[in-house]
C-alpha positions in Angstrom: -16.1 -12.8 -24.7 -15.9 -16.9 -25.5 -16.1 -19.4 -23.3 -12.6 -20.7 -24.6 -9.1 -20.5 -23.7 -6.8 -17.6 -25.1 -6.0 -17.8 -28.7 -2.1 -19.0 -28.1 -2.6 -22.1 -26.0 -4.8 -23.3 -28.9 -2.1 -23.6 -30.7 0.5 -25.3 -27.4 -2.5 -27.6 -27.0 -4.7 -28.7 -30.1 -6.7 -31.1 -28.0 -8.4 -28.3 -26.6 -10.0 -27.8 -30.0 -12.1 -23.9 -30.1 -14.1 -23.4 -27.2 -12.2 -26.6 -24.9 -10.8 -26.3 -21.6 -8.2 -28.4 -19.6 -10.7 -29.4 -17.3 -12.7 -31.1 -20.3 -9.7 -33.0 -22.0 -8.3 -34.1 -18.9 -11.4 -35.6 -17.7 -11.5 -37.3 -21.0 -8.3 -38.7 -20.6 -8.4 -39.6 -17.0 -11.5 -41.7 -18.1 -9.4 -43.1 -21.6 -6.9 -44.2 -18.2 -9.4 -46.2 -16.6 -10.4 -43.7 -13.6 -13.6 -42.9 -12.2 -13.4 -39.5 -10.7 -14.1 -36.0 -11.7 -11.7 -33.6 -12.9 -12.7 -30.1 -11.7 -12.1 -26.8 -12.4 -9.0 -24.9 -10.5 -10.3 -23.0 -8.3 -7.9 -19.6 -8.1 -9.7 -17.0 -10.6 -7.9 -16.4 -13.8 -7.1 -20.5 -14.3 -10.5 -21.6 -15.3 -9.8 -22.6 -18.8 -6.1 -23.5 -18.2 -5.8 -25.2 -15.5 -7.7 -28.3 -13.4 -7.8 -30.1 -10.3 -8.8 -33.7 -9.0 -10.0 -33.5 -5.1 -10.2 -36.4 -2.8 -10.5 -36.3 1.2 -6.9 -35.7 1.5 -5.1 -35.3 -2.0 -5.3 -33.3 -4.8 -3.6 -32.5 -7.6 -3.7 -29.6 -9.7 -2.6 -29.2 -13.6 -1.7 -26.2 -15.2 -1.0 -25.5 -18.9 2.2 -23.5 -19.5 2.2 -20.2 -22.2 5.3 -20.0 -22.9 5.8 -23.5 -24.2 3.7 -26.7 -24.5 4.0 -28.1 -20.6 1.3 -29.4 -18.4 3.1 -28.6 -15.0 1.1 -30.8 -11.8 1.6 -30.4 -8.0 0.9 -33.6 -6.0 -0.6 -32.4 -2.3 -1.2 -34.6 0.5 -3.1 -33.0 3.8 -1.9 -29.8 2.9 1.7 -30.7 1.6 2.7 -30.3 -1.4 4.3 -34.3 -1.9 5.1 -34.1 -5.1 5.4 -32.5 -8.5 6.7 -32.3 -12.3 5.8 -31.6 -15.8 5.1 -33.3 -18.9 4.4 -32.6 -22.7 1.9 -35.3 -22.7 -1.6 -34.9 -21.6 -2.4 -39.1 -21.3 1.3 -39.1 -19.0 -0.7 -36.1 -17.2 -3.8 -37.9 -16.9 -2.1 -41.3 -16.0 -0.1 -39.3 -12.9 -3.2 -37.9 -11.8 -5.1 -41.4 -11.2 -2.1 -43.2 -9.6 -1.9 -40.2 -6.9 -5.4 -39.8 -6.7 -5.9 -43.6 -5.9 -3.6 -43.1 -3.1 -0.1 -44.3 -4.3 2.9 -43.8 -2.1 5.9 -41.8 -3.3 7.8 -44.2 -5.0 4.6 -45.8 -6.6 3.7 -42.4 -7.9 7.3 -42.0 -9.5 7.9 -45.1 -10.7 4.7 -44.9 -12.8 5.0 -41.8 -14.0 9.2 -41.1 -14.4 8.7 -36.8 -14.8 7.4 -36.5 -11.0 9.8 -35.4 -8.6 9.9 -35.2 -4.8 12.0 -34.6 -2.0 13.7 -35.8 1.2 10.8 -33.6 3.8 8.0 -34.9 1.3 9.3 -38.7 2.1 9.5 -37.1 5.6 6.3 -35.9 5.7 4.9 -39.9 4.2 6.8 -41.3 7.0 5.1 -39.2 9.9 8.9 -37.5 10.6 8.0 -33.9 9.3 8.3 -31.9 12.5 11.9 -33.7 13.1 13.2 -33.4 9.8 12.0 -29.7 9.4 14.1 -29.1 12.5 16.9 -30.6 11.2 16.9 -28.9 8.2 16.7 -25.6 10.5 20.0 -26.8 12.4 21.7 -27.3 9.3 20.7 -24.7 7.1 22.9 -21.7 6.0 20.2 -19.4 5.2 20.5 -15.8 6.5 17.3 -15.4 7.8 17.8 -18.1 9.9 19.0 -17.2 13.9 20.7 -20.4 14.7 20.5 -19.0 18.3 17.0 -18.9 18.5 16.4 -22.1 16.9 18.6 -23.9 18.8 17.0 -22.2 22.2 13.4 -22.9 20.5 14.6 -26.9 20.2 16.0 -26.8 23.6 12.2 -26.5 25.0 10.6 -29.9 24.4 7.3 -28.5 24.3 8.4 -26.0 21.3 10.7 -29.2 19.7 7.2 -31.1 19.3 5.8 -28.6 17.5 6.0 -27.8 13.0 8.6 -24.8 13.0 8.2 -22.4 10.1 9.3 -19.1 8.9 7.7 -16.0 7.7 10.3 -13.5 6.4 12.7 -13.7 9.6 10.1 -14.8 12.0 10.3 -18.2 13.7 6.6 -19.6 13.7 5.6 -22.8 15.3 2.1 -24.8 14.2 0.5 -27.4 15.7 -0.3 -29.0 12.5 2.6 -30.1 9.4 0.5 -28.8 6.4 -0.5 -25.6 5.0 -2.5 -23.9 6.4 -0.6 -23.7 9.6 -1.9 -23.0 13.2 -1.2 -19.2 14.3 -2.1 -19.4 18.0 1.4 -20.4 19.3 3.9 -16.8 19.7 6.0 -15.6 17.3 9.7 -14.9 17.8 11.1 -11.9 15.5 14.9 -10.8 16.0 15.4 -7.0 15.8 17.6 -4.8 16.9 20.2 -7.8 18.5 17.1 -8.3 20.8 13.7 -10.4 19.9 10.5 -9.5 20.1 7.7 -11.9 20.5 4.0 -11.5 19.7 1.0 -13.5 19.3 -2.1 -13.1 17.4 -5.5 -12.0 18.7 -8.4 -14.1 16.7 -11.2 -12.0 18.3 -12.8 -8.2 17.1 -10.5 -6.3 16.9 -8.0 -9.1 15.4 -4.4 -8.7 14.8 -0.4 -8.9 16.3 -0.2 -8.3 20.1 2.9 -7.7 21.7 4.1 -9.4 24.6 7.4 -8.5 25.1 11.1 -7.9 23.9 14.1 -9.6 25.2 18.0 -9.5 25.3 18.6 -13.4 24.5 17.0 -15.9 22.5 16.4 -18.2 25.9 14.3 -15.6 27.3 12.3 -14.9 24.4 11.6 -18.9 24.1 10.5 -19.1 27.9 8.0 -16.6 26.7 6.7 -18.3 24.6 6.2 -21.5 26.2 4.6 -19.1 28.7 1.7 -18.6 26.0 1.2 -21.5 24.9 -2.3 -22.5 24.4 -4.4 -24.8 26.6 -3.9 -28.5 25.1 -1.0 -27.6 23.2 0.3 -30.7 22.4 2.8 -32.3 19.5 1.9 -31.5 15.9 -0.4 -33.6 13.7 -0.7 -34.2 9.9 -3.6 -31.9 8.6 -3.9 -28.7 8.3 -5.1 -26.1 10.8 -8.8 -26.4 8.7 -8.6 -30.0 10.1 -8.0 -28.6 13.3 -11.5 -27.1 13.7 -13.0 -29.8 13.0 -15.3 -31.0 15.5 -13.7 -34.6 15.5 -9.7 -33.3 15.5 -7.5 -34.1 18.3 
């Protein structure tokens, strides 16, 4: 087995010469671009040769080659939120978008210097510290079947719950103390089924896993019960993720 990247992208990507990898040629022309840092492998198994990331405290971004089709397809992540992304045919307009994010531009820098990147109205949110009111907006709004308006609007009736990042998992309604990926799991989850709602929360300790605390009629009900579990110091969300959290120095 070689140390080199399949046989097809060799052909999508001559820069990677015989035995290249992203991670090399990006490095090469981050550093042709005037940046400093390192360009490191990705770290999900199966991407080492096709695909690279660029790590600082709170951003990275990640590159991936495409197979089908010459594409070098980047996410742009901020404290666990993914801010940004796009794709290019040009590995120097690749290289160029990873140094301007990397050296901490804001949105707009970032797309102004580099025209392929994209982002959205909860990214902007996210930049201007308004993620956990803009995600329950979006919530309100939506027309998404999996979405109990009932709950929601019982959930955001309970300041306490309204201060908190609300996400769902299949039908679930979820709430984090944190806006970015991963999210806290210690607040109660509220699942409709069967016209009534269950809720449950999550036991960290041996043996781990869902624990049931009840199933109720009405939305309202199933909302007080939550707030009912709430854990000690449960306050508003914060930017970070729930790995930030633990730290010893988090809020």
């Amino acid at each position: 087995m070689t140390s080199g990247p399949v046989p097809h992208l060799a052909g999508l990507y001559p820069e990677l010469g015989r035995d290249g990898t992203l991670r090399i040629v990006l490095q090469e022309a981050v550093h042709r671009a005037g940046y400093r840092f390192d360009v490191l492998p990705e770290r999900a198994p199966g991407w080492e040769r096709s695909g690279a990331r660029a790590d600082s405290a709170d951003r990275t971004t990640s590159t991936h080659l495409g197979i089908q089709e010459r594409c070098f397809v980047m996410s742009f992540r901020e404290r666990g939120v993914e801010m940004a992304k796009g794709a290019t045919t040009s590995l120097d307009e690749a290289a160029s978008a990873t140094g301007v994010w990397q050296s901490g531009a804001a949105l707009e820098e970032l797309r102004s210097a580099c025209r392929f990147v994209r982002h959205g109205p909860l990214a902007e949110a996210h930049e201007r510290g308004a993620a956990v009111e803009t995600m329950w907006m979006i919530y309100r709004r939506t027309a998404a079947s999996y979405v109990d308006h009932d709950l929601i609007e019982a959930a955001y009736a309970q300041p306490r719950l309204r201060a908190l990042f609300p996400f769902h998992s299949h039908r679930s309604l979820n709430f984090s103390r944190c806006t970015g990926y991963p999210y806290t799991h210690d607040v109660p989850v509220v699942t409709p089924v069967d016209g009534g709602y269950r809720v449950t929360g999550w036991r960290t300790g041996s043996p781990g896993g869902p624990v049931a605390m009840g199933e109720t009629d009405n939305p309202r009900d199933a909302v007080a019960l939550v707030v009912a579990h709430l854990p000690p110091g449960c306050g508003p969300a914060v930017p970070g993720t729930a790995d930030d959290l633990d730290k010893p120095d988090s809020p």
